[in-house]
N, C-alpha and C positions, 0 to 999 in steps of 0.2 A: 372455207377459203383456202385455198393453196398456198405453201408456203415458198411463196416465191423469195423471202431474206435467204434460206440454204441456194437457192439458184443462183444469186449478185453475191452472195462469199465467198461460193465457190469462183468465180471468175474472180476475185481479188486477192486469191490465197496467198498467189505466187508473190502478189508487192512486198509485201512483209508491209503492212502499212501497222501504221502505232495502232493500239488496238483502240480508244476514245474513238479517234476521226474514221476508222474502219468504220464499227457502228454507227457511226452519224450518217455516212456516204451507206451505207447497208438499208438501213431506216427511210432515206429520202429514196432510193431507187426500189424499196418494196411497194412502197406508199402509192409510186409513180405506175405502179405495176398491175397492182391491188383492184387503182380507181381502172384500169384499161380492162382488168379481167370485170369489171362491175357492168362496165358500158355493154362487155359485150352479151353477159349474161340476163343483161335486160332487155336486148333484142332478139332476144328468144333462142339463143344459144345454148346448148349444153351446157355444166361444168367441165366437163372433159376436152369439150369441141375449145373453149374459151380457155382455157390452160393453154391446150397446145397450139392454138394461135399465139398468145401475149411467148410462150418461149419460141415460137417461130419468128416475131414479129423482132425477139431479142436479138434472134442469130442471124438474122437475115439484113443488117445494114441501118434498121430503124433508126430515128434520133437518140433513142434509148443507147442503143449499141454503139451510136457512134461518141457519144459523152461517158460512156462506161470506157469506149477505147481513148479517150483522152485523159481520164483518169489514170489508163494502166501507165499511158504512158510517162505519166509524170515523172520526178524523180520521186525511190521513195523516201518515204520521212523517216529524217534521223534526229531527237530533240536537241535543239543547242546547250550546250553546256552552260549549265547556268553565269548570268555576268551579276557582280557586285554592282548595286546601283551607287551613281556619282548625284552629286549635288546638282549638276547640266541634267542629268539625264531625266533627274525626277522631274526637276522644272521643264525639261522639256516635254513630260509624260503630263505633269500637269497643264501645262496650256494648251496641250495638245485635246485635254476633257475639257477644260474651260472652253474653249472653241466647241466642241461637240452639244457641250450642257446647252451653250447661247445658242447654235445651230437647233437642236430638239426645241426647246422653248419657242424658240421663232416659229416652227412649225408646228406647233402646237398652241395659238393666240388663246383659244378660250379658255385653254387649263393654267396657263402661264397668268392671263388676267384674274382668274380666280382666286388662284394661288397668293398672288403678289397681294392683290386687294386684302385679301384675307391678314395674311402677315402684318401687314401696312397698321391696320387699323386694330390690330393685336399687340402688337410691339409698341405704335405710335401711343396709344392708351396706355401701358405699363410705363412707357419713357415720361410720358408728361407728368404722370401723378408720381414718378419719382425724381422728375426735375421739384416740382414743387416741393418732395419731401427735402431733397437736397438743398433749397434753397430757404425754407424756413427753419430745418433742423441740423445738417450737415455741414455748411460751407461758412469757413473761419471768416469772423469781421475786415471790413479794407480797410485796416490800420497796418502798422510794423508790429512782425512778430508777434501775432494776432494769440497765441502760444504760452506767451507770460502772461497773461492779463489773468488775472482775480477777482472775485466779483465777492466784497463785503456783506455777509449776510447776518441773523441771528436764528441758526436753528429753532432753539424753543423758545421763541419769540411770545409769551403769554400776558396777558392783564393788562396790553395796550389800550389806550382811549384815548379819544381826541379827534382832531379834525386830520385830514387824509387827502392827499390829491396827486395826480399824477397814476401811471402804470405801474409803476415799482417803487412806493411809501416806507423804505426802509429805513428812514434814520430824520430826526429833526437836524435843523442846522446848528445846535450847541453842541451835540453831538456829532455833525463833520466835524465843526472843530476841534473839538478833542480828538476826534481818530488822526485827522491833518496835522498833528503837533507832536503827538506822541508817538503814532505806529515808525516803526524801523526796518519793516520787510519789503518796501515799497520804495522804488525810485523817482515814482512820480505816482496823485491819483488824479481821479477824474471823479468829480460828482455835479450830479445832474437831475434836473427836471422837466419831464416833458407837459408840456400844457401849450392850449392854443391861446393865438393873439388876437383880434381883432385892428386889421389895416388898413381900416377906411377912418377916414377923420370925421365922418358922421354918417346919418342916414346909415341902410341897409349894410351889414358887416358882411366884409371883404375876408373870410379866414385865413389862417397862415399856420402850419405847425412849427410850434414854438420849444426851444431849448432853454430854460437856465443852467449855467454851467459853472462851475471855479473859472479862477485866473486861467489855474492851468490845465484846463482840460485835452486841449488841442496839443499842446506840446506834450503832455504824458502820453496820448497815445499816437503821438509821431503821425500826427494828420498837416502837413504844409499845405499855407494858402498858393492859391493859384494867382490871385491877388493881393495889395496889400496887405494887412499883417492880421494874427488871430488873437486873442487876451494874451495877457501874461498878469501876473501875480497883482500887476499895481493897478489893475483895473477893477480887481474883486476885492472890493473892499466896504468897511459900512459905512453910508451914507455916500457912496460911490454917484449918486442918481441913476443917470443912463449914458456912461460915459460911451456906449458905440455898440455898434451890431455885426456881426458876421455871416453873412449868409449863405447860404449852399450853392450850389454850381448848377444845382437843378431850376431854384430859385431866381436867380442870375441870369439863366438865359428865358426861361418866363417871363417874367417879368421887366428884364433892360435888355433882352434882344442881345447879347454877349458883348457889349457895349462898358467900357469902363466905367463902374459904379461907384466906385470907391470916393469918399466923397460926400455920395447923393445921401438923400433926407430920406427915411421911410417915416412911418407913424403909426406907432403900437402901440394901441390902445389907449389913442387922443394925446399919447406926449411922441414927441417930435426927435428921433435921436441919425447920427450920422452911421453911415456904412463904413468899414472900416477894413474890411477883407473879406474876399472871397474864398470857397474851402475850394481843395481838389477837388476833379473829378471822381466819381468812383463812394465819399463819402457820403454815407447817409446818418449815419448817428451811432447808438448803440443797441436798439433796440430793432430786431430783424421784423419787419412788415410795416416798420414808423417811417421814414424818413423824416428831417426835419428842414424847415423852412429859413427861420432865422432865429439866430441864439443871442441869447444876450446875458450880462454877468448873474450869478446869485443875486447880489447887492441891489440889484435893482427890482429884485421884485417889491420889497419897500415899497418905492414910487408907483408901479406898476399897478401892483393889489391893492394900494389905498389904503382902506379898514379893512379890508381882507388879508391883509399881510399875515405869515405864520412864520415870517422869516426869525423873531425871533421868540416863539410859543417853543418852550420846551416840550408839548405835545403836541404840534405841529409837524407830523408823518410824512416828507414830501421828497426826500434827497435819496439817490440811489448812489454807490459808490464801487469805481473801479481802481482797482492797483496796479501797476505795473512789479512785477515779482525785479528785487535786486539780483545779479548774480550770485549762485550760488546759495540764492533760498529755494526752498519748494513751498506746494500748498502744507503741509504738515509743517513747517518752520516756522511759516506764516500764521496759519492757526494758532499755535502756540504761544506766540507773540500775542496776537490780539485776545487773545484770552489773558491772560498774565494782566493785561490794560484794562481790561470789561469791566471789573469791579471799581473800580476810581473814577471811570468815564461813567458812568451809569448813574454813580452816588453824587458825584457832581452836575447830573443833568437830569434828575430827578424832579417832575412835573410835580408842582407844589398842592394841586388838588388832587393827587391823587391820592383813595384808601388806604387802610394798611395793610389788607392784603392784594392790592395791585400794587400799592409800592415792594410788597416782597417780591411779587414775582418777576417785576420790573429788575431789581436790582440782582437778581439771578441769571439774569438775560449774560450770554458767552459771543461774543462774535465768532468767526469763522471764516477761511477765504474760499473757496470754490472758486473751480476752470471757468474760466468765461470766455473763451478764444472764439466761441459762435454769439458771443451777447446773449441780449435776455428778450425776451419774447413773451404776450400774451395769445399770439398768435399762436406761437407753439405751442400753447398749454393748451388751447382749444383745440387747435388741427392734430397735432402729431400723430395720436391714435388714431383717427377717423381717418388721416392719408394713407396707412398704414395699414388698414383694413381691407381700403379703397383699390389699393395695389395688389393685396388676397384677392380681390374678387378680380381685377383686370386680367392677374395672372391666369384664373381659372377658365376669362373668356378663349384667351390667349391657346391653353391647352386643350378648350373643347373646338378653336379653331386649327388645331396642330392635329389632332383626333379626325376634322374632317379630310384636313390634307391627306392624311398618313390613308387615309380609305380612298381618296383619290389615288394617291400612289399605288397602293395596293390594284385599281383597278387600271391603269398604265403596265404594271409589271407585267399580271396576268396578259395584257394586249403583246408584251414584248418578251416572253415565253419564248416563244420557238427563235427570238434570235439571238436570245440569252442563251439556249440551247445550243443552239451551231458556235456562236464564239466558244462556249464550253469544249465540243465538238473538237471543234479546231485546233484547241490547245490553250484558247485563253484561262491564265488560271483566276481563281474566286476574288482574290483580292483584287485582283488590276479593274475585275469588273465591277467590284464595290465603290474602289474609289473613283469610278467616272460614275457610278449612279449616285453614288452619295456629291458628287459636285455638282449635278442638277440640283440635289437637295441645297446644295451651299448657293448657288447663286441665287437661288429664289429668296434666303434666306438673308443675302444679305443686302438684292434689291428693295427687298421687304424693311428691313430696317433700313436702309435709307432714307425711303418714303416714310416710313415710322417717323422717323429724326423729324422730317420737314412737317408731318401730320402732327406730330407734339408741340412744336412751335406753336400751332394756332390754336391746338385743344388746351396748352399752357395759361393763354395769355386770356381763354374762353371760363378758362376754371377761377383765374384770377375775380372775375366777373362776379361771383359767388364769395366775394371778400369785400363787395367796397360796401358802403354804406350813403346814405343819402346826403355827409359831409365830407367825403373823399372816399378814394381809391385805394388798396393795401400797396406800398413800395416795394419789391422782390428784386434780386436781382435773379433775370431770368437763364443768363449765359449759359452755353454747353461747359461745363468744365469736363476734368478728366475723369469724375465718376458718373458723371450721367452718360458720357461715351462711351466708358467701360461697362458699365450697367445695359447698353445698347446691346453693345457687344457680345456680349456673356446670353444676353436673351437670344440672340440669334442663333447665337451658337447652341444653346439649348434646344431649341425650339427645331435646328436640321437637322440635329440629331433622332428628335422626338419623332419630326414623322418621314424623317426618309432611311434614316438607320435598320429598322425591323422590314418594312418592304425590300428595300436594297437586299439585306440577309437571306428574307424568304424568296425569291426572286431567282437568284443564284445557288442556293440549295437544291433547287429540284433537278433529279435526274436527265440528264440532257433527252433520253431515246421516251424518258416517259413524258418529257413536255410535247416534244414534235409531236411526241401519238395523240394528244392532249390537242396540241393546235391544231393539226389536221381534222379531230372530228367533232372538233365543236365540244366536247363532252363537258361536265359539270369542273370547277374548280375544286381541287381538293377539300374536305369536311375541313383541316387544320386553318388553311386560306381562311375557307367563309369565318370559320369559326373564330378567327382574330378579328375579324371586319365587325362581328356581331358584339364581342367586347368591346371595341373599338366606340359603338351604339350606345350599347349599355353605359358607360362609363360618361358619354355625350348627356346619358338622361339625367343621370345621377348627379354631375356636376352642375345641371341647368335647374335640376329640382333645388339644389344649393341655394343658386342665385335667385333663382325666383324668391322663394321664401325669403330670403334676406331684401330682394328687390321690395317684396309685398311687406315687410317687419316697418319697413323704412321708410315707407310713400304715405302705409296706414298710421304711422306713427308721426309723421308731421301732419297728416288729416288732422291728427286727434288734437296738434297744437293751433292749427289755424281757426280751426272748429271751435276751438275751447271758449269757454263765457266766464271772461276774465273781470266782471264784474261790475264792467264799464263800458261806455260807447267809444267804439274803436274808432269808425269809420266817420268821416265830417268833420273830425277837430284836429284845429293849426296851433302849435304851439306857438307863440309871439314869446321871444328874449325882448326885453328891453333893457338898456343901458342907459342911466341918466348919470354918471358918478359928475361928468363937468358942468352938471346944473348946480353943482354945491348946495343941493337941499338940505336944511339942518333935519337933524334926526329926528326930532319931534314932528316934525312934519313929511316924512316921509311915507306911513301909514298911509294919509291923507292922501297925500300923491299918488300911490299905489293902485287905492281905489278908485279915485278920479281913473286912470287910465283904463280898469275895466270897465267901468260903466261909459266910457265915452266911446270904447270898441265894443261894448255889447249896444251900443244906439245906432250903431253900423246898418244899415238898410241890410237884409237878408240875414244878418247874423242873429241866431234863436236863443243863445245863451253865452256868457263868456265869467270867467273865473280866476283869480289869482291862487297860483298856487308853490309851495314850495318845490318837491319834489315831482318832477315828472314823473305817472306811472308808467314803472316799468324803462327805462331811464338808465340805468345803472349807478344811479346815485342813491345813497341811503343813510338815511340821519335812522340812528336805535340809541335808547336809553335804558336807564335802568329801573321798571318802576314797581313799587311797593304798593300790598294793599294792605287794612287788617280786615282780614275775614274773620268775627267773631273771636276777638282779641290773639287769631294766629297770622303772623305776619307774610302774607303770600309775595315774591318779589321773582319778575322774569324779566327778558329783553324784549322791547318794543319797539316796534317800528314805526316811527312818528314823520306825520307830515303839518301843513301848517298850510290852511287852506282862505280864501275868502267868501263869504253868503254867496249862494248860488252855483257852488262848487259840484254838488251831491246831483244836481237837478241838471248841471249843463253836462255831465258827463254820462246822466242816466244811471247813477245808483241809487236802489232804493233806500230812503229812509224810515225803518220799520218801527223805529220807536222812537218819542221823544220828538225836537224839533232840529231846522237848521241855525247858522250864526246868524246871529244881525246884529242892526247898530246901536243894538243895547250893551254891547261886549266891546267894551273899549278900555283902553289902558289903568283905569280907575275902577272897573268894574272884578269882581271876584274872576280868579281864572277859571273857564269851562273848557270842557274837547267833548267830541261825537268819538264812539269807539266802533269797530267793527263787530260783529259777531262772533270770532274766532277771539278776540279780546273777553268776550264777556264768556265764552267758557274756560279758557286756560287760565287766565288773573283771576277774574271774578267768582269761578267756580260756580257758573248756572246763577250766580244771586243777581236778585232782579235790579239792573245796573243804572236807573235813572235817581239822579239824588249822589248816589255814590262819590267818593272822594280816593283817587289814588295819590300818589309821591312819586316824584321823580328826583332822582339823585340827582346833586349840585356840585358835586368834587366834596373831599375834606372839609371840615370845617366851617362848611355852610348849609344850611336849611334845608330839608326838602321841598318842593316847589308844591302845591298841592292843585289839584284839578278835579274839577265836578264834573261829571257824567249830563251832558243833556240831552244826546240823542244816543243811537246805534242804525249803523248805516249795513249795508249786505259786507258781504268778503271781499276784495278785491286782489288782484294781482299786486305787488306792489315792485318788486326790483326785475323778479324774471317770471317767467309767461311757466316754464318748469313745475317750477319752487310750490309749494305745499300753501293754504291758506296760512296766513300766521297773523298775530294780535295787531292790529294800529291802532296806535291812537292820533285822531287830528285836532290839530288845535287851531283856534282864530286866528287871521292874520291878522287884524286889530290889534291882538293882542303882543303883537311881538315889541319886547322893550328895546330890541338892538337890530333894528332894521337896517338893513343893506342899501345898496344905491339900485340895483338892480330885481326886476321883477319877473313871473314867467304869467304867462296870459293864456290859458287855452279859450280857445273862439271854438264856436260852435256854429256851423252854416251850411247852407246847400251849393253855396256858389261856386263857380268855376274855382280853383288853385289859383290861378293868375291875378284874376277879378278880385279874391278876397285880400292877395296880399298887396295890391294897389290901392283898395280902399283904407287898409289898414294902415301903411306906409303915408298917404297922405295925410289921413288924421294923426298921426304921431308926428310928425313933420311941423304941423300946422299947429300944432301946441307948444313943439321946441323943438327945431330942425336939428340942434348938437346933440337928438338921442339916439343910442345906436339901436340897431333893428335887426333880429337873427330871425330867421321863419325856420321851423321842421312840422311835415306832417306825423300824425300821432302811428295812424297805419304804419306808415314807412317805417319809422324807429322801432316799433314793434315787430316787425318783418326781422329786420335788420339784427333784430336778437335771437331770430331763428336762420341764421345762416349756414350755422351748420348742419342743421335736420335738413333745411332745400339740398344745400349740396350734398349729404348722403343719401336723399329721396330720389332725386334727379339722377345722379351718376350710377345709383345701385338698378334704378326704373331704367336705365339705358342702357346695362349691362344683364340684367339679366333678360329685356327683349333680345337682346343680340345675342345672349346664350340659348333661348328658347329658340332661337330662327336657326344658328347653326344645329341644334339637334334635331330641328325639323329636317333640317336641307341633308344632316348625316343619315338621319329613319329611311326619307327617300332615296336617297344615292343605293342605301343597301337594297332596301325592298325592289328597287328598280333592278337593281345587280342581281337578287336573289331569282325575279319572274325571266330576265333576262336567261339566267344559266339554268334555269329550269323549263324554257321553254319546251324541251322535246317532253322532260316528263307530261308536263301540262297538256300537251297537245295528244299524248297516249292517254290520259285519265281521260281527256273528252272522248277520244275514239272510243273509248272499253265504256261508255255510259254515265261518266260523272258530268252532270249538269251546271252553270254558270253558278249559280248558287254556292255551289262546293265547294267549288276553283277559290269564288271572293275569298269564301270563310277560310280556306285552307291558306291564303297570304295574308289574310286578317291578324289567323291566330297565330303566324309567326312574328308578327307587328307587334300584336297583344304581348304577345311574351318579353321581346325584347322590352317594351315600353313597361312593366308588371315591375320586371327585376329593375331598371332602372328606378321605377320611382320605390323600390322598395328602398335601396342601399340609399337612393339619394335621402329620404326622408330621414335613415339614420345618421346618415351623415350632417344631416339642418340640424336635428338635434342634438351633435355634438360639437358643431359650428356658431350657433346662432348666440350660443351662450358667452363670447367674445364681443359680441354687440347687445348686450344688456345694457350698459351705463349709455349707453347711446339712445335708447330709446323711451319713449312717451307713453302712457299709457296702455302698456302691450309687454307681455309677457316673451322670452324666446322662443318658447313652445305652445304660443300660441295654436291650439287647434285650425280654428278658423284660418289664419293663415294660410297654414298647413294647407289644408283642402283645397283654398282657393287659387295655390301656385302647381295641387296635382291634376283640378281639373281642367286650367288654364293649359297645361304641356300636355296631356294625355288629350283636351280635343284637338290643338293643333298638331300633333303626332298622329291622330289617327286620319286627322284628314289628305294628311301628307304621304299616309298609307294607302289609303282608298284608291289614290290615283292610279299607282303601278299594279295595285289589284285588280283594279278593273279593266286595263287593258289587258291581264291575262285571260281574265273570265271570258275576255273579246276573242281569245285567240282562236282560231280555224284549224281543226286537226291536222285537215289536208297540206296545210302549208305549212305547218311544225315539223308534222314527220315528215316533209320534203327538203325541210334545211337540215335536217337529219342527214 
């Protein structure tokens, strides 16, 4: 080839042109030159003959010559002196790229849609799972000065016993009293219990979540009603009754349609008391995922609970307590204080049945005050790690969708080479070209998180969904505040950096005369290019091999809980509440009553079994004791988990009875006491001895008898509080046999019939024997669901995160391979000319697939195994390094990777020489 660049330099000697745009104008008129000497040499010209035409062709007037003569004539270039840039001027260089950035985009719909989507649903995922982190762990209570508030606790809280109710059981009411009289770090408290109401006057309960509170709970933490007035001091008081009620503003407009209530009558739990204020808006309680319905004073729980009352049981667990900090104390001042008081408060509220060594360690017990400015949360004990986790894995979608970009961009740059070149050329220097590529990268980035914002919104209130339960919904407040904004923000910002940063750099790096050479002839992308594209890949695998595994840990691991053979029949059984307290049935006759109502709902047409029982399994409610045995005069003593069941209990739930028999109506108040024990009872108490006949004890408090109980059956294992939890010992006893019967019963029903259908026949017959009983229905399934909520929602989110990671590394494998057959076209097309067969072509894009896809899942797998070990306490029967898993997340991504390869391969193997080496 002729070196026609010394021919076009020489003509521009005399400009003195800068030397950059020289060579750029040199380059473009050889190029021009080159392709004229090509035409003519392929029409069967000489090389000689075809030189000295294209310089004939130069001198002689051509369009060449005459655009070389309007060059000369320019003026020539002298660089400007450099100008300080002004605060106008940037902003005007920037809007000047923000127009260009929205300009290219527009013209480019299906990169821009890609892009945008992509971001959207990567960001909107990150935002929403840290709106909700924000909102159950992060964001201060709507009180005043959420900041002071202290939350009364006891550290080493040990040797408690006694009855327990509510979310947060830290203190009996002899015990507020004493902290309310004595402590001096506090200018106001607040103590509280949350429990529901029952607000229907009969038949079928209407629920309500319910608050007991102090006098002064409302005014310690600077909550104003929005209607009449909230407690004060003289309402909380003993034998107070039900001097009024306060309701919530959510409640309020529920319920009276925003309608003046103050006044009106409600009816909790069949007594009758007036409304008395309404709270702001904004207040929900103290407890972040409760809101509460209507509160009413301590004092009334008295009236409320009946014979239930624990109001005043010195081991009676039910009061949570907040301080407002005086000026000028802290939490260490505070602590102080209530420790100094522990030992006097303690010795005076000392549960009189308790041992002597639970009253030591009782009387050891220290208070303490801890931050409470977010409340208190079981919500947050359960979720916080798992959101948190949850956002690890979002993130990681997030970066292997920032990874697909950044290789889209990379294949944009490459496209716009040669006019990155000429700006170069011309004088443009590196930076000015950075920051109009990099504001492409920003607008996409931060239309993406827009759509993020508004995609969060619905993925927020979708995840909420995954919190409610078959008796309500979780309360959150959902609002943007100014960390979930800034949290937006900060991804975004991340995220432009991530993939438009290093393209923009490599982009503007290369040589300006060797890009033109580059664009003009088609050639290969530089080794360093591919060679970041192909990390880019790799790191897509490795990240998705993550997810998967974690996807597969978490999906197989709530398998394993759904699956599980808890011991009992799940499916078919309705629990039936019944409530009789306003029949005033004497206690002697209550027993009696009990069982009339099961056997009159097991005479139920379609219904195949039905049973009274204490404790729901699985339920979250649990009675444990303390019981003794003597094995061969050594005294064996553990904790037991006791229920209290009626005849027919074992048979309507489907557990077998493997030894011995079940209760009947030979087991009546007058009869010696007997229980059935499980099988895990008769190895850990019993030690293997053969347990029919046997006699264990059960502690009575101080100073009273142990109870003694005969062994007359052994039933299977069962689940008893959580679906989790290990088998462990029950003992069940007769309901016959209970001396201190309640007002209230639980029924499980056993039936094939519709849901609808059973709780209409049920409700009628209950009705029709005493319409003033109240009536609560749950299904058994549901509630046991409902205690795996958090394995669905890490199954589900992890199962939908790592498909969507598996598909962007599908769609990154393809983009390359398709890039790689793409710039290797001409080679391809010479291997077929010189003899390499379709066959070869495949294997030869195969084994660069293979490769890429090999080291991915290498690093990814090491990387599962030093990740997956963070969700251990998370899972169910499944180890972190699970094999199996393993294998099952490398051959799930390596077949959809290879088939995602197959495709760009085989259009190469397609390709036709002739038309390779002619785009050549």
């Amino acid at each position: 080839m002729p070196d026609f660049k010394t021919e076009v330099r020489l003509r521009l000697a005399r400009l003195g042109l800068e030397p950059t745009r020289e060579a750029a104008i040199v380059e473009e008129f050889a190029q021009h030159l080159e392709q004229r000497f090509e035409e003519l040499t392929a029409k069967g010209m000489s090389a000689a003959s075809a030189r000295e035409a294209v310089l004939k062709e130069l001198s002689e007037g051509s369009q060449l010559e005459k655009d070389l003569l309007r060059i000369e004539r320019q003026v020539p270039f002298e660089p400007a002196a450099p100008v300080k840039p002004t605060l106008k001027s940037t902003l005007a260089s920037l809007g000047k790229d923000f127009r260009h950035a929205l300009r290219s985009l527009r013209l480019n719909p299906g990169f821009a849609t890609i892009a945008i989507l992509s971001l959207a649903l990567g960001i909107g995922a990150n935002t929403a799972i840290f709106q909700l982190l924000d909102a159950v762990t992060l964001r201060s209570l709507p009180v005043k000065d959420p900041d002071q508030l202290m939350i009364i606790r006891v550290p080493n809280a040990k040797g408690r016993s006694g009855s327990a109710r509510g979310n947060a059981p830290y203190f009996s009411y002899p015990i507020w009293e004493q902290v309310r009289d004595q402590q001096q770090a506090f200018s106001g408290l607040a103590a509280w219990n949350s429990t529901g109401f029952n607000m229907a006057e009969r038949g079928r309960a209407r629920g309500a979540r319910g608050l007991y509170v102090n006098g002064d709970f409302f005014n310690a933490l600077g909550v104003r009603p929005l209607l009449g007035r909230v407690f004060s001091a003289d309402d909380d008081h003993r034998g107070c009754g039900l001097p009024g009620a306060v309701i919530s503003y959510g409640y309020w407009k529920k319920e009276f349609g925003g309608k003046d209530a103050v006044g009106s009558k409600l009816t909790v739990e069949g007594h009758p008391v007036e409304i008395i204020g309404v709270t702001s808006p904004g207040f929900y309680g103290l407890e972040v995922g409760r809101s509460f319905d209507v509160a009413v004073p301590l004092c009334s729980e008295v009236l409320i609970a009946g014979e239930s009352s624990i109001l005043e049981r010195r081991d009676g667990w039910w009061l949570a307590i907040i301080g407002r900090l005086k000026p000028g104390w802290s939490a260490a001042k505070a602590t102080a204080q209530l420790e100094a008081i522990s030992p006097g408060i303690f010795q005076a509220t000392l549960p009189p049945g308790y041992r002597p060594d639970q009253a030591k360690k009782f009387l050891e017990w220290k208070m303490a005050a801890e931050p409470a400015g977010t409340g208190i949360s079981g919500l947050r004990r359960a979720y916080e790690y798992p959101l948190w986790i949850l956002l690890a894995i979002a993130g990681t979608v997030l970066l292997i969708a920032c990874a697909n970009l950044a290789n889209l961009m990379f294949a944009r740059a490459n496209a716009r080479e040669r006019e990155i070149a000429v700006r170069l050329a011309l004088g443009a220097s590196r930076i000015r070209l950075l920051q109009q590529l990099l504001m492409e990268s920003f607008l996409l980035s931060a239309i993406g998180a827009l759509a993020g914002i508004a995609l969060a919104q619905a993925l927020t209130r979708t995840l909420i969904s995954f919190f409610s339960t078959q008796f309500g919904s979780v309360s959150l407040d959902l609002g943007l505040d100014w960390r979930v904004l800034g949290f937006t923000a900060v991804v975004a910002v991340i995220t432009c950096l991530f993939f438009g940063l290093m393209p923009a750099i490599k982009s503007t790096a290369i040589p300006p005369i060797a890009a033109m050479k580059a664009g003009s002839r088609g050639v290969t992308a530089g080794r360093e290019r591919f060679g970041l594209r192909r990390i880019l890949v790799v790191a897509q695998v490795a990240m998705s091999m993550v997810l998967l595994v974690g996807a597969f840990l978490f999906v197989r691991s709530f398998q394993n809980l759904i699956n599980l053979n808890a011991g009992f029949q799940q499916t078919g059984i309705l629990v039936t509440d019944l409530d009789f307290t306003q029949l005033n049935i004497p206690v002697g006759e209550r027993n009696s009553f009990k069982q009339n109502l099961v056997d009159r709902l097991g005479a139920i047409p379609g219904v195949s079994g039905s049973a009274a029982v204490d404790i729901v399994p699985v339920s979250g409610n649990v009675w444990n004791e303390d019981v003794h045995f003597d094995n061969s005069g050594q005294d064996v003593h553990d904790i037991v988990n006791f229920n209290r069941v009626s005849p027919g209990f074992f048979r309507t739930m489907d557990t077998a009875l493997i030894k011995g028999r079940d209760f009947g109506p030979e087991n009546t108040l007058n009869s010696p006491a007997v229980a059935i024990v499980n099988e895990s009872f008769v190895r850990k108490v019993l030690k293997d001895a053969e347990p029919l006949g046997k006699i264990f004890r059960v502690e009575e408090g101080a100073g009273k008898p142990q109870s003694p109980y005969q062994i007359i059956g052994v039933v299977q294992d069962t689940k008893y509080n959580d679906m989790k939890e290990d088998f462990g010992p029950i003992a069940y006893l007769a309901r016959s046999q209970d001396k201190k019967p309640d007002t209230g019963v639980s029924v499980i029903v056993r039936s094939d019939l519709a849901l609808e259908a059973l709780t209409s026949s049920i409700e009628h017959e209950v009705l029709q024997l005493n319409p003033a009983m109240g009536i609560q229905f749950s299904v058994l399934k549901t509630q046991i669901r409902d205690t795996m909520q958090r394995e669905r929602l890490m199954a589900s989110l992890s199962g939908f995160f790592g498909f969507l990671a598996g598909l962007l590394a599908t769609i990154g494998l393809y983009g390359v391979i398709s890039y790689m057959v793409a710039r290797r076209r001409n080679e391809i097309g010479i291997r077929m000319a010189l003899g390499a067969d379709r066959t070869r072509v495949l294997a030869l894009i195969m084994r660069e697939a293979a490769i890429l896809l090999a080291i991915g899942l290498g690093i990814g797998a090491g990387l599962s195994l030093a990740s997956t070990r963070a969700a251990a306490s998370l899972l169910f029967g499944l180890k972190p390094h699970d094999p199996t898993t393993m294998a099952l997340a490398a051959i799930s991504l390596s077949v959809v990777a290879v088939a995602a390869s197959y495709f760009p391969a085989f259009r190469a193997a397609r390709i036709h020489p002739t038309e390779a080496l002619r785009e050549e």
